[in-house]
C-alpha positions as CSV (number, residue, x, y, z in Angstrom):
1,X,105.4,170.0,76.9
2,X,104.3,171.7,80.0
3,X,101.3,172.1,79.3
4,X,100.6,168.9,78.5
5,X,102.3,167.7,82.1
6,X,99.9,170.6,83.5
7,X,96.8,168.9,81.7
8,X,98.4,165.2,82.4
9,X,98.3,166.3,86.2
10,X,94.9,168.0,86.4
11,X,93.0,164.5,84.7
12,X,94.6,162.3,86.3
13,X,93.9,164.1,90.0
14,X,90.1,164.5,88.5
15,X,89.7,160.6,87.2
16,X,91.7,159.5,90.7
17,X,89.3,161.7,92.6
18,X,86.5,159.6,90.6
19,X,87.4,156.2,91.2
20,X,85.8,154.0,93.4
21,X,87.1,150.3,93.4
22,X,90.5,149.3,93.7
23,X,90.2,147.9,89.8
24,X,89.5,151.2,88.4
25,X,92.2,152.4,90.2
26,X,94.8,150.1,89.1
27,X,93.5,150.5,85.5
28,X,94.3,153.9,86.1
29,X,97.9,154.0,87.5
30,X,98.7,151.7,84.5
31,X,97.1,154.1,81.9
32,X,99.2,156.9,83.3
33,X,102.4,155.5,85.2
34,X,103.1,152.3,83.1
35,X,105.1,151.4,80.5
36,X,102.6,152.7,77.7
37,X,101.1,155.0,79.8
38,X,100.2,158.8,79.2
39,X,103.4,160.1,81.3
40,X,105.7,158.1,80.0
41,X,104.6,159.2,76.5
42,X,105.5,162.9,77.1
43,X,108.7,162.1,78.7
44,X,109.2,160.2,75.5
45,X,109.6,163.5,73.9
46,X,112.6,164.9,76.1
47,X,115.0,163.7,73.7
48,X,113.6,166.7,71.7
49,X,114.1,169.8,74.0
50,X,117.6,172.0,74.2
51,X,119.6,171.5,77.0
52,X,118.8,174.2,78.9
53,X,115.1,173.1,78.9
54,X,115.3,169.3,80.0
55,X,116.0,170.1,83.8
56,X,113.2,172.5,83.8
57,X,110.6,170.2,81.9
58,X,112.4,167.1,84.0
59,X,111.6,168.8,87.4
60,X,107.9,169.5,86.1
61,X,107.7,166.3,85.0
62,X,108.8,164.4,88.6
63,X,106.5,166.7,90.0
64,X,103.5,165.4,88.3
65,X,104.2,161.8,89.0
66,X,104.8,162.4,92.5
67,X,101.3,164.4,92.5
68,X,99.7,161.3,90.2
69,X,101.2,158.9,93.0
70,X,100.3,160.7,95.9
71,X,97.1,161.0,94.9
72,X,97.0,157.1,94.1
73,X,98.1,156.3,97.7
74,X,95.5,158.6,99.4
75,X,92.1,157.2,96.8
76,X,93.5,153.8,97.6
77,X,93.6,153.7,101.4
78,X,90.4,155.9,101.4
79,X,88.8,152.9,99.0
80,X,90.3,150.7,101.3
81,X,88.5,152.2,104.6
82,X,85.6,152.0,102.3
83,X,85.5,148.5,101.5
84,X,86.2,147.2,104.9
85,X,83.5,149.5,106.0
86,X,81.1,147.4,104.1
87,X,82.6,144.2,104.5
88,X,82.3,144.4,108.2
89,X,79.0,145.5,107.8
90,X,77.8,142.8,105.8
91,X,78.7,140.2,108.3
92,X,77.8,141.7,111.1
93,X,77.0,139.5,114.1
94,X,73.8,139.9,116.2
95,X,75.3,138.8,119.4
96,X,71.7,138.7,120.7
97,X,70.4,135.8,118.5
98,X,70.4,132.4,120.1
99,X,73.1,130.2,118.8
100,X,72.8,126.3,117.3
101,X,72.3,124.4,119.9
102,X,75.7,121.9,119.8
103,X,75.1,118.4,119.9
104,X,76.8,116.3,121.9
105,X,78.2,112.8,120.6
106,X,78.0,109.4,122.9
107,X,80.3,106.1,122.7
108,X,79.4,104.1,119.6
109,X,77.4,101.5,120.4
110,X,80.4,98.4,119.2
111,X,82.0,100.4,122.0
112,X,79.5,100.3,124.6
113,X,79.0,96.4,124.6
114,X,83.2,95.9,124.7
115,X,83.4,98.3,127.9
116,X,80.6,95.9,129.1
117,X,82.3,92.9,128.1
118,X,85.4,94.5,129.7
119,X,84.0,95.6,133.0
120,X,82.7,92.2,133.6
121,X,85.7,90.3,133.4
122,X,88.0,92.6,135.1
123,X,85.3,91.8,137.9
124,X,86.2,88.3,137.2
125,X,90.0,89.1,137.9
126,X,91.0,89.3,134.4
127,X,93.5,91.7,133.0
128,X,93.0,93.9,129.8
129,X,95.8,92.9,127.3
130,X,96.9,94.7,123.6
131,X,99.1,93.6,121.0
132,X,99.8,94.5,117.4
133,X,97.6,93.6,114.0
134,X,100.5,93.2,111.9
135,X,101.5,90.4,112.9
136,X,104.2,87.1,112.6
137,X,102.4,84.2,111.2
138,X,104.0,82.1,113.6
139,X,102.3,84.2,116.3
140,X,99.1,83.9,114.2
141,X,99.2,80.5,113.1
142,X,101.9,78.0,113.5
143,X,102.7,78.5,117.5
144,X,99.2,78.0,117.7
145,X,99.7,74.6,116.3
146,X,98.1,75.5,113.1
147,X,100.8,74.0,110.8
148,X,102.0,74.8,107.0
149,X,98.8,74.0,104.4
150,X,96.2,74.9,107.3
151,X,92.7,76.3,105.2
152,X,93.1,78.7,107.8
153,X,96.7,79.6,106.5
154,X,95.2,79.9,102.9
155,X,95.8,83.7,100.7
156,X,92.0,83.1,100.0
157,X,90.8,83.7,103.8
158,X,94.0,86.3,105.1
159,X,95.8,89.1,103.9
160,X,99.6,88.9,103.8
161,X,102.2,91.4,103.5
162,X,104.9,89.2,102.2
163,X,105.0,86.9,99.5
164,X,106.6,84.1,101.5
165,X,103.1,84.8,104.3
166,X,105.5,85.8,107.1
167,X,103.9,88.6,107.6
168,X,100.1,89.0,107.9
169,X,97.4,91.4,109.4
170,X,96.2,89.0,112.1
171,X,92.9,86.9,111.7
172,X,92.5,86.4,115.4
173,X,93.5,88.1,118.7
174,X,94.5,84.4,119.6
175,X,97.8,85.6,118.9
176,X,97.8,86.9,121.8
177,X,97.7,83.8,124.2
178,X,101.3,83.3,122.8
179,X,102.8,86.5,123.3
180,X,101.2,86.6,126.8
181,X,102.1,82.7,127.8
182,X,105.8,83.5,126.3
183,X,106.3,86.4,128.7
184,X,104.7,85.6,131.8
185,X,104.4,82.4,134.2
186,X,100.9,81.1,135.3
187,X,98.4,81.8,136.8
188,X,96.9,83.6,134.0
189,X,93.7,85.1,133.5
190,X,93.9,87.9,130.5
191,X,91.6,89.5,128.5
192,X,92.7,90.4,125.0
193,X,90.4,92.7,122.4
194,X,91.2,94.3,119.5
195,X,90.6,94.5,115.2
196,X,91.2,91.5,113.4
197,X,91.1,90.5,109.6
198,X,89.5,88.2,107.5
199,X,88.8,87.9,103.4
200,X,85.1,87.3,104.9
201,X,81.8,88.4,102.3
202,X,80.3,91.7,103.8
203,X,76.9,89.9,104.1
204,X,74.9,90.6,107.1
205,X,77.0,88.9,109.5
206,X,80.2,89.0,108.1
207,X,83.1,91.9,107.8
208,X,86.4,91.9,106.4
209,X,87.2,93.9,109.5
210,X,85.8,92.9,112.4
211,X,86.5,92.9,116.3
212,X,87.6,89.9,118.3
213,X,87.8,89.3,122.0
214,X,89.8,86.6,123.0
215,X,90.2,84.8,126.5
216,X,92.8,83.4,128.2
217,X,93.4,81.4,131.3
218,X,96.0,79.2,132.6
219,X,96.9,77.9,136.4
220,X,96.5,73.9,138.2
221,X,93.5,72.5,137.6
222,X,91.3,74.0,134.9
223,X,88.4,72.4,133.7
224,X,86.1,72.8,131.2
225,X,83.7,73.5,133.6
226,X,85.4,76.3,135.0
227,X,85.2,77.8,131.0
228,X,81.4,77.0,130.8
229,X,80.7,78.5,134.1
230,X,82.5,82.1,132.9
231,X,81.1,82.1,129.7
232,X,77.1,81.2,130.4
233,X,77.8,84.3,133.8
234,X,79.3,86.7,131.4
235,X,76.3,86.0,128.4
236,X,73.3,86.2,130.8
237,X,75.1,89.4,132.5
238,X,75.0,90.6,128.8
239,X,71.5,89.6,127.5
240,X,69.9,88.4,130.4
241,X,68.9,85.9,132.9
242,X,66.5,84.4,130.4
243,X,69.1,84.1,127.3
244,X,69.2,80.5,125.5
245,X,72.5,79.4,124.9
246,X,73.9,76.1,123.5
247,X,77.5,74.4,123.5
248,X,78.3,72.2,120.5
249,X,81.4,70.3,120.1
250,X,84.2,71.7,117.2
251,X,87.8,71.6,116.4
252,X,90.4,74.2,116.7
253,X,93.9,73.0,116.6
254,X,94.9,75.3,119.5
255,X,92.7,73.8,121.9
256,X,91.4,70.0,122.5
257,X,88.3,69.2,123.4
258,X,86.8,72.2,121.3
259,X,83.6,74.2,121.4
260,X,81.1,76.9,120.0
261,X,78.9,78.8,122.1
262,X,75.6,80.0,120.0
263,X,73.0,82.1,121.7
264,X,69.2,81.8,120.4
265,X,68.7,84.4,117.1
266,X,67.4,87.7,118.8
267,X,65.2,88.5,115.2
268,X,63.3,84.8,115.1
269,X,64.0,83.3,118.4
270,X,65.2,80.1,117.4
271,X,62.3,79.4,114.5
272,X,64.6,80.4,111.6
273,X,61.6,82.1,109.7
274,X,60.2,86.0,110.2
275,X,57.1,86.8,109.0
276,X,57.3,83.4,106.7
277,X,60.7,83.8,105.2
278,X,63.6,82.9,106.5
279,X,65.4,85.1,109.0
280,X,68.5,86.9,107.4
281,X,70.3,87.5,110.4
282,X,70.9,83.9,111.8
283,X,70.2,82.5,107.5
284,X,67.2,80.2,108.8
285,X,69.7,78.5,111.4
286,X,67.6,79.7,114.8
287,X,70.9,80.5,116.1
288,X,74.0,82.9,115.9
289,X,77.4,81.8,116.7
290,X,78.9,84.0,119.3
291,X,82.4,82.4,120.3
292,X,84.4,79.4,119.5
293,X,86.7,78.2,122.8
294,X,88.0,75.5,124.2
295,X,90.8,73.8,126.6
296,X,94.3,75.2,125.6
297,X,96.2,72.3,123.7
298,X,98.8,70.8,125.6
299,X,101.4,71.5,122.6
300,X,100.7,75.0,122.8
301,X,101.3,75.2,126.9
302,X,104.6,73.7,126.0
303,X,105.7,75.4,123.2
304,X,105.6,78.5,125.3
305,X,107.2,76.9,128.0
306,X,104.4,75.9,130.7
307,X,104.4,72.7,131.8
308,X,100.9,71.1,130.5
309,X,101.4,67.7,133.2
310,X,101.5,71.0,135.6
311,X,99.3,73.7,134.3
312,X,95.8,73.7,132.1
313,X,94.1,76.8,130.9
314,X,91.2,77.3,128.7
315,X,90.3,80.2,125.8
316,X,87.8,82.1,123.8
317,X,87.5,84.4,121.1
318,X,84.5,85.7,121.0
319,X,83.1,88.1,118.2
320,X,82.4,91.8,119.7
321,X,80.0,92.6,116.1
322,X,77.9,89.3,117.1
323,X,77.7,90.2,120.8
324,X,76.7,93.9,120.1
325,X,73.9,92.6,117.8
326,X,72.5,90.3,120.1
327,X,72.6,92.8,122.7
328,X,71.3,95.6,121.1
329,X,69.0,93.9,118.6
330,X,70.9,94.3,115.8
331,X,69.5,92.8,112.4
332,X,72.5,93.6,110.3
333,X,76.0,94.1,110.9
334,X,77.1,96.2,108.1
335,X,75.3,98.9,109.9
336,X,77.5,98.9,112.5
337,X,80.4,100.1,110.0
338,X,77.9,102.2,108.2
339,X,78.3,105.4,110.2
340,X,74.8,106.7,109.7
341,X,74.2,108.5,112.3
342,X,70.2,107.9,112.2
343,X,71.0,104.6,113.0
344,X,73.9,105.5,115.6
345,X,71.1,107.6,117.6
346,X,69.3,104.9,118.6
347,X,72.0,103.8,121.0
């Protein structure tokens, strides 16, 4: 039995010595150390010696394993060093090559026209305003004298959270002229943007998501002059002294009289056609609709607690998407959303 833990030791220290990946050295302490391995087989045997010969061949025996391991600790940090060794220099760095060049990003171009939009009103004395898109429909809707059975109010066109339509992510920042007019005492001149929501096709001027900027102010004597004369400042600031604009009368049953504002399509100028077909930006129209505003209703003022024998106000929502277009020359507003940066470098 010695001799065979003598000749155990020796090939093991040999095929140890020989190894060269930590595999083949695993595959070796389990041929020799584990439970089937060649060690373990002679010690098998020590049921078979005298008494006075176990100690002996059990001393010899613990020898050789601790030899075995030993040796297995020493070929496995060597392998190790080894491996390291290559792995560092495989990725080596040349500190002395140039590195990419990192490219710096710039303000999205929906947010370049609202800072314009936003800088020119807070020139006008207006103040910058925020509130929540989950909102109340009575917020949303019926405080803003858009009663029960409204097509406005309908599941087709919003998207509630409740099934009694309490609860709604709003389709208009217009919301906001209530929580403002509720909490504060005229004058008032605020200026309130922000995402609203829509079941709107994704055609080329229309988003389920879009961006609103709505308009509010109220103090003695408002006219709808003083809204024209803000409005027609603001849009030639925007697209310039020479931009053709148009009021038209509307209804919204938050504010009486009503308007739209349109400005002149920036793809056809006003013909309706390109190149013989009609334009798809404006759909052959000659004009985009940029805002709809008008006086604030006199059943709003007082259901928010201003005095509308006292006070008048006007409002606008205006579309950021359709002002960015215009002012950019944008021909499709799904690009916008697209995040392609080709098309974000432009701007």
């Amino acid at each position: 039995m010695k001799q065979q833990l003598e000749q155990i030791r020796s090939q093991a220290l040999a095929a140890l010595d020989a190894a060269e990946t930590p595999a083949a050295l695993e595959e070796l302490r389990v041929s020799l150390l584990g439970k089937k391995g060649a060690l373990t087989a002679v010690l098998k045997q020590m049921g078979q010696l005298s008494p006075e010969e176990r100690p002996i061949m059990g001393q010899v025996a613990n020898a050789v394993r601790a030899d075995i391991e030993a040796k297995l600790e020493e070929r496995k940090a060597t392998i190790h060093a080894a491996v390291l060794e290559q792995k560092l220099a495989a990725e080596a760095i040349d500190v002395t090559i140039p590195g990419d060049a990192v490219v710096m990003g710039h303000e999205h171009p929906m947010n370049q026209v609202l800072q314009q939009i936003k800088d020119l009103f807070v020139g006008m004395g207006y103040t910058i305003v925020d509130g929540p898109e989950v909102e109340l429909a009575d917020y949303n809707f019926t405080k803003l004298n858009t009663e029960e059975g409204h097509p406005a109010r309908d599941r087709s066109d919003t998207f509630y959270f409740t099934d009694d339509d309490s609860v709604l992510l709003r389709t208009q920042t217009s919301s906001m002229q209530i929580r403002v007019m509720e909490n504060a005492k005229p004058p008032i001149c605020i200026l309130a943007p922000g995402r609203v929501y829509r079941k709107d096709e994704a055609d080329a001027t229309h988003s389920p998501m879009f961006h609103q900027i709505e308009g509010l102010v109220v103090a003695e004597n408002i006219t709808m002059g003083n809204l024209k004369s803000a409005l027609v400042t603001v849009m030639k600031q925007i697209y310039g002294q020479d931009a053709v604009m148009r009021f038209r009368p509307h209804h919204f049953p938050f504010t009486e009289p009503s308007c739209e504002m349109d400005m002149q399509c920036h793809k056809c100028h006003g013909t309706g056609e390109v190149d013989g077909a009609v334009c798809s930006t404006c759909h052959g129209e000659g004009w985009i609709e940029l805002l709809g505003a008008g006086m604030v209703h006199p059943k709003v003022l007082s259901g928010c607690g201003i005095d509308p024998e006292k006070y008048s106000g006007f409002a606008f929502g205006m579309g950021l998407e359709r002002m960015a277009m215009g002012r950019l020359k944008i021909t499709d507003l799904r690009l916008i959303f697209d995040n392609d940066v080709r098309f974000l470098n432009q701007f």
